[in-house]
C-alpha positions, 0 to 999 in steps of 0.5 A: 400602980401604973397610969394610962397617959392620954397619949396612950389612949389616944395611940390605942385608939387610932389603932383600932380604929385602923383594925376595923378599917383594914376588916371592913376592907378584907370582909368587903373583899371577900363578899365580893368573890361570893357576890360575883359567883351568885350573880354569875349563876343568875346570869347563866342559870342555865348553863349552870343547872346543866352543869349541876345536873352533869355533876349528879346533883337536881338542879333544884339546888341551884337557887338555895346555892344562890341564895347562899352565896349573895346572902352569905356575901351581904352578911359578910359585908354588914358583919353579921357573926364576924366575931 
């Protein structure tokens, strides 16, 4: 049988605790290319429902993609179903 020193431990960790670090940082990185994109449409909302409409879909979809996005990036940041 083997024993775990503290020093092990404490090795194990610190490591991952740099895990959840360098996840927060990635989770965070990607939720902002979707937070911009949704702050973007609201920006230009028209220029994009017209660019919707030219792509053959309503323009009602607009706002649900929106609400995707900005929701989808604030989910990412607080890490809701990361795992």
């Amino acid at each position: 049988m083997s024993t775990i020193t503290t020093n092990q431990v404490t090795t194990a960790e610190s490591e991952n605790a740099f895990a959840s670090v360098f996840e927060l940082i990635g989770r965070v990185g990607i939720a902002a290319i979707f937070l911009l994109a949704g702050m973007n449409k609201i920006q230009f909302y028209d220029a994009n429902a017209q660019y919707l409409a030219s792509g053959g879909l309503p323009e009602w979809l607009l706002p649900l993609v929106i609400l995707f996005e900005i929701g989808g990036a604030l989910a990412l940041i607080i890490g809701f179903k990361v795992r």
